[in-house]
C-alpha positions as CSV (number, residue, x, y, z in Angstrom):
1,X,-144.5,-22.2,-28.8
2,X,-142.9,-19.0,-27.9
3,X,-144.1,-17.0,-25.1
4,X,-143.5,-13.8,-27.3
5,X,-146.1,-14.4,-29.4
6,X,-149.1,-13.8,-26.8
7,X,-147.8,-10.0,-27.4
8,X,-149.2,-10.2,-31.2
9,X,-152.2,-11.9,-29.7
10,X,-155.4,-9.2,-28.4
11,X,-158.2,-11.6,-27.0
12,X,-157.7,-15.1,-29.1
13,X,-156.9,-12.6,-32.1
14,X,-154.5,-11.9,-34.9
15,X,-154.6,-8.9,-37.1
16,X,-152.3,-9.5,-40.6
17,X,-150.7,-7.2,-42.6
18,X,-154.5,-7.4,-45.1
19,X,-156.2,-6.1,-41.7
20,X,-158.2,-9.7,-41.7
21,X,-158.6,-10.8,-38.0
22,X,-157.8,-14.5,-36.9
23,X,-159.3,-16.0,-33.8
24,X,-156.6,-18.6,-32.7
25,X,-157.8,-21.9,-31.0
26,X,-155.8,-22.4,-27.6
27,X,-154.5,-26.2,-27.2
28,X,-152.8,-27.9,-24.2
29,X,-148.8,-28.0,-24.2
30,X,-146.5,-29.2,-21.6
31,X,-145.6,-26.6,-19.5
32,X,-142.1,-24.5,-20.6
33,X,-141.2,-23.8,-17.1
34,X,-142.0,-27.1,-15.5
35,X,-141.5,-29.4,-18.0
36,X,-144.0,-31.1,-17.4
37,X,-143.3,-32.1,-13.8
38,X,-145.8,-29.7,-12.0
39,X,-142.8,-28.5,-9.7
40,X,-139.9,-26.7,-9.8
41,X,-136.6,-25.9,-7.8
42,X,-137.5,-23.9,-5.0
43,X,-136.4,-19.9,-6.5
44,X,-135.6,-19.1,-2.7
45,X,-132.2,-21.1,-3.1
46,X,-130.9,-19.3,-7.0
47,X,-127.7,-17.9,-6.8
48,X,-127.2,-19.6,-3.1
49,X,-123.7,-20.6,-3.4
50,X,-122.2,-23.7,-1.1
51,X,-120.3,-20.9,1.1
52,X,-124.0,-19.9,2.7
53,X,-124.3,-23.6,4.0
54,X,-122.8,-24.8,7.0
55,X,-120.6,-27.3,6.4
56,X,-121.6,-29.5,8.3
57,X,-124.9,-29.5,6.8
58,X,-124.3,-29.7,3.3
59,X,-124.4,-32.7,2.8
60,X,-128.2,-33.5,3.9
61,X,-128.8,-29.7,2.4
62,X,-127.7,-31.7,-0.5
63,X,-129.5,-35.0,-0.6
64,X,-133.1,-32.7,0.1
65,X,-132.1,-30.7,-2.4
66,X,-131.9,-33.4,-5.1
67,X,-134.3,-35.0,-4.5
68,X,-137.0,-32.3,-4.6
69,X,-137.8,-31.7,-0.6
70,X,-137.9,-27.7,-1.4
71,X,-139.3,-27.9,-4.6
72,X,-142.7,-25.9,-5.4
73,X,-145.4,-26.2,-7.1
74,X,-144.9,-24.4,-10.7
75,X,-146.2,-20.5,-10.7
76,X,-146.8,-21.0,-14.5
77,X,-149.0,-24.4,-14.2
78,X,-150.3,-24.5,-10.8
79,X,-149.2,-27.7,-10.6
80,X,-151.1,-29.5,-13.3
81,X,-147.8,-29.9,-15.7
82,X,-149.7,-28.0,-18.7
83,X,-150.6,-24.5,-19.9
84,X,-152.9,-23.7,-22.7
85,X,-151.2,-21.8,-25.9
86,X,-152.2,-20.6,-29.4
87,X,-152.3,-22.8,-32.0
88,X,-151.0,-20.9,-34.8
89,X,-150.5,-24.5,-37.1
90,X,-154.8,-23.8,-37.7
91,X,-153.5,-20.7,-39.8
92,X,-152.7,-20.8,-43.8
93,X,-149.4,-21.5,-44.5
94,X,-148.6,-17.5,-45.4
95,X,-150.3,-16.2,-42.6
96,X,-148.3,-18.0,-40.2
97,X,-145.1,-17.2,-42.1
98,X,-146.7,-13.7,-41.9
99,X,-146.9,-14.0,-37.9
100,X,-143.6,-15.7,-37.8
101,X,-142.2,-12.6,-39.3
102,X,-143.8,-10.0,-37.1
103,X,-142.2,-12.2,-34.5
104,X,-139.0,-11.8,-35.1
105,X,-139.5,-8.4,-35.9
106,X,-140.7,-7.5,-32.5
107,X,-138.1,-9.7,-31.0
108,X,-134.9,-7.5,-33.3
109,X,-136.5,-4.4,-32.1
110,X,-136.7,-5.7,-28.4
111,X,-133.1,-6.7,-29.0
112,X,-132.1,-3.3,-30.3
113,X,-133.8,-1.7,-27.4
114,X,-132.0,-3.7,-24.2
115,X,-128.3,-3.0,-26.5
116,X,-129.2,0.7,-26.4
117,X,-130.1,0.8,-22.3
118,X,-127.1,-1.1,-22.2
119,X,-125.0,1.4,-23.9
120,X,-126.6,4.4,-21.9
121,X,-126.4,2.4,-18.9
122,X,-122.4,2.0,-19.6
123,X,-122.3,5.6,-20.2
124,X,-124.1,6.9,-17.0
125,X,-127.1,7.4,-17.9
């Protein structure tokens, strides 16, 4: 499920449109930023390019790399592969159209938002 949705979420809860609250169930899901493994690429090497290695050390840098001597243990999971998540299948069919909808909603306006600090940002603001 989307991450975006939490934002709709207050405490296990969903207003709709009709102002009737839903308590959403939580269920476990494999872990987005993981997938599942319970580690991750260590973010201390993104965006190190091969220039910042010696060359003659690139080639172990390599081999350790691949085959996970940096990784971490995931910040999302703590290691145990899943996270817990709403279960908005429990709702009606309408009312998780309904949440669906505020969704993408939120996520157009967000969208708007970032194209108009872009703009400014272009401009000197």
């Amino acid at each position: 499920m989307d991450n975006d949705i939490a934002y709709l979420i207050i405490d296990g809860s969903w207003q709709s449109e009709d102002t009737t609250e839903y308590k959403l169930p939580k269920k476990w899901v494999v872990c987005p930023t993981c997938k599942g493994e319970g580690n991750i690429g260590n973010p201390a090497f993104n965006g190190m390019t091969a220039d910042e290695i010696h060359p003659d050390d690139r080639d172990e840098f390599y081999k350790n790399y691949y085959s996970g001597v940096y990784d971490v243990t995931c910040p999302q999971c703590d290691g145990r592969t899943t996270v817990q998540d709403y279960d908005i299948s429990r709702l009606e069919t309408k009312h998780r159209e309904e949440l669906e909808q505020q969704l993408s909603k939120m996520k157009m306006l967000e969208a708007e938002e970032q194209s108009w600090a872009r703009a400014e940002q272009r401009m000197g603001c």
